[in-house]
C-alpha positions, 0 to 999 in steps of 0.5 A: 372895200375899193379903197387902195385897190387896183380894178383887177383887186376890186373885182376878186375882192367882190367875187370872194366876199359877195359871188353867193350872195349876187348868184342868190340876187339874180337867180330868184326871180328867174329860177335859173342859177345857170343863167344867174352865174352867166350873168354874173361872168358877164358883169365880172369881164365888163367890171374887168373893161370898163373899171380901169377906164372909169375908176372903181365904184364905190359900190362895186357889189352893187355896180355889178348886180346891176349889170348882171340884171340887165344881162339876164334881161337881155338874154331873156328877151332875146329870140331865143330864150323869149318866154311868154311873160318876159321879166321886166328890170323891175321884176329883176330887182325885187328879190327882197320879201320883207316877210322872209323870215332870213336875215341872210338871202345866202342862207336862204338861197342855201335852203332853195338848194336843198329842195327834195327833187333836187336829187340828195347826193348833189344837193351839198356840191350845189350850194357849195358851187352856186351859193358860197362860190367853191369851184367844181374841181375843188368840190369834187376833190372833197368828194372823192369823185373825178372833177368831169363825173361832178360837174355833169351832176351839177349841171344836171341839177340846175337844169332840174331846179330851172325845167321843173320851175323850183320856186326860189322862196324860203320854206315854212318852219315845219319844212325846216328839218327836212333840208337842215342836213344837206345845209349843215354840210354844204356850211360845213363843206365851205368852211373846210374847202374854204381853210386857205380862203379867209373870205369862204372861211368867214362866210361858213362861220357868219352861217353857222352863227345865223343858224344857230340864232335861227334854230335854237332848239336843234342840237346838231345846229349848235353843234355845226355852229361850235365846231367852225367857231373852234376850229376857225379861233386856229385858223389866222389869215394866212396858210394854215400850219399842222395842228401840232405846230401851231402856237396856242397863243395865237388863237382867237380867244373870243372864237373859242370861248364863242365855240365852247358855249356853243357846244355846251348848249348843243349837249345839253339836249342830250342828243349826241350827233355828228357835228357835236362830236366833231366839236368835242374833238375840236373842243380837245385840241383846243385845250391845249391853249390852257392845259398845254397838252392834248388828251390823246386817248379822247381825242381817239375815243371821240373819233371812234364814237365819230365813224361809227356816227358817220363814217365819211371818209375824212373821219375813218382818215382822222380816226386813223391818225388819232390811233395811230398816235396813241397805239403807234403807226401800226394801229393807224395803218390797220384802219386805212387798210379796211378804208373804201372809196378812198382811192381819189381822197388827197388825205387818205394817201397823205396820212398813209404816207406819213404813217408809213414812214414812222412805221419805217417803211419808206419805199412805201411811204415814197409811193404813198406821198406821190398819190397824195402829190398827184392829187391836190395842187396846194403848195403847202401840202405840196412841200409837206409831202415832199419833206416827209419823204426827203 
């Protein structure tokens, strides 16, 4: 990994690929991912000290996963934090259980978040801030919430699973089902924050993969697993384009064969759910790589079928759209007029702009593209929003 790289490069390559995984490594003996997440600032900064006098190591994720033991035990041998059994280094390092049924500690560790006295409407922000690395500001965004409100409710959700002494250990597979929603969203939640991020991007599909190995038998993990297969085969390392600009021949041929299994063995339990349905529609896109069109009328079918299966904000917006380009602008504008809560969700105004402005309302659609601007920093959607009311 380090080859060619300069120490600063070497450190955000390990804090992209590994920061879940060495969060989940230093948190599972100690059950405190604030500490854990520390400890691993502290072993980034040292990384940022000592590797351009010393060279990069080889292993660099091992390199700091040392460090950052070492500074959880001295924090937890300090006066101030002394407990009446103080960790050893020995007890730092083992956090490996061979008879742990997960292949992956990220996606154990994911399970840990979605604890039930871990209130419901932070356990996905959890995981996707302590697990797969995705900042608060970025979470909160998704979320539709101010950043400060979401990143009270986290710190307020690490201190429960330290003061009530949540042990970090995989459940037993009768309490599987129990926590597989908040896990399938925190998966999902990183593969959409995470679209600009091949790393983040890949980490959510390597998950969804593993659990769609793990749980076979549950359509709507087969589901999650088709849809970031069918939805990343069109996402190339790089800043990701409109759908309708995209080129077909482009896209990842084995990623969308991979989703389209998928989503065949997931309905043919005939249990329709969320994740299904968001794979049907991904399904419909990506035919256009052999048909060379869209069936429009579907797509608005199976957003339809979607809002009226979960009504997130980000479907009511899609399924806006999609009416809007088979009924007109008109159609799609009368579905975000009856949308709530959208007031701080960046593509509810983006996508009431660009309606705007084919409906021919312009000073309108000026003053919706100027919330959207107000509300993301991307350059990409940045200079989308500044084209469409030029």
């Amino acid at each position: 990994m380090a080859a060619g790289m300069t120490p600063a490069e070497a450190v955000a390559a390990a804090a992209r690929r590994s920061y879940g995984r060495l969060v989940a490594a230093l948190a599972a003996p100690t059950r405190d991912l604030a500490l854990a997440e520390d400890a691993l600032s502290f072993a980034f900064q040292r990384a940022l000290e000592t590797w351009p006098r010393t060279g990069v190591p080889e292993q660099p994720e091992g390199w700091l996963l040392t460090v950052g033991r070492r500074r959880t035990l001295d924090v937890l041998r300090s006066a101030a934090t002394r407990t009446a059994a103080p960790l050893e280094e020995a007890d730092l390092a083992r956090t490996e259980d061979p008879s742990d049924p997960f292949p992956d500690r990220l996606l154990a560790l994911l399970f840990v978040c979605a604890h039930p006295a871990i209130d419901a409407g932070v356990r996905t922000p959890l995981m996707l801030q302590t697990v797969l690395g995705v900042e608060a500001k970025a979470i909160a965004a998704a979320f539709a919430v101010p950043a400060p409100a979401m990143a009270q409710r986290l710190v307020r959700a690490k201190r429960r699973i330290r003061d009530a002494g949540i042990r970090f250990e995989v459940p037993d597979r009768d309490r599987w089902a129990d926590r597989l929603p908040p896990v399938l969203e925190a998966v999902y939640g990183a593969y959409a924050i995470g679209r600009a991020a091949s790393d983040l991007r890949g980490e959510a599909v390597h998950l969804a993969a593993l659990l769609a190995d793990l749980v076979p038998d549950e359509p709507e993990v087969l589901g999650l697993a088709a849809l970031v297969h069918l939805a990343a085969a069109r996402e190339p390392d790089r800043a990701p384009l409109p759908l309708d600009e995209q080129d077909p021949a482009t896209w990842d041929r084995a990623l969308l064969d991979r989703g389209e299994v998928l989503l065949q063995r997931a309905a043919a339990f005939g249990r329709p759910g969320r994740f299904q349905l968001e794979a049907a529609i991904q399904s419909a896109h990506d035919a256009r790589a052999v048909t060379g069109i869209v069936d429009r009328e579907a797509v608005r079918r199976l957003y339809a079928a979607l809002v009226r299966t979960a009504p997130t904000l980000g479907a009511q917006v899609a399924h806006a759209v999609a009416a809007a380009r088979v009924d007109g602008p008109d159609a799609g504008l009368a579905l975000l007029d009856v949308v709530e809560g959208a007031e701080r969700f960046q593509p509810f105004w983006a996508a009431r702009a660009a309606l705007l402005v084919d409906a021919g309302r312009t000073g309108e659609a000026r003053a919706a593209a100027e919330r959207a601007a107000a509300l993301t920093d991307e350059p990409a959607a940045l200079a989308r929003l500044a084209a469409l009311v030029r």
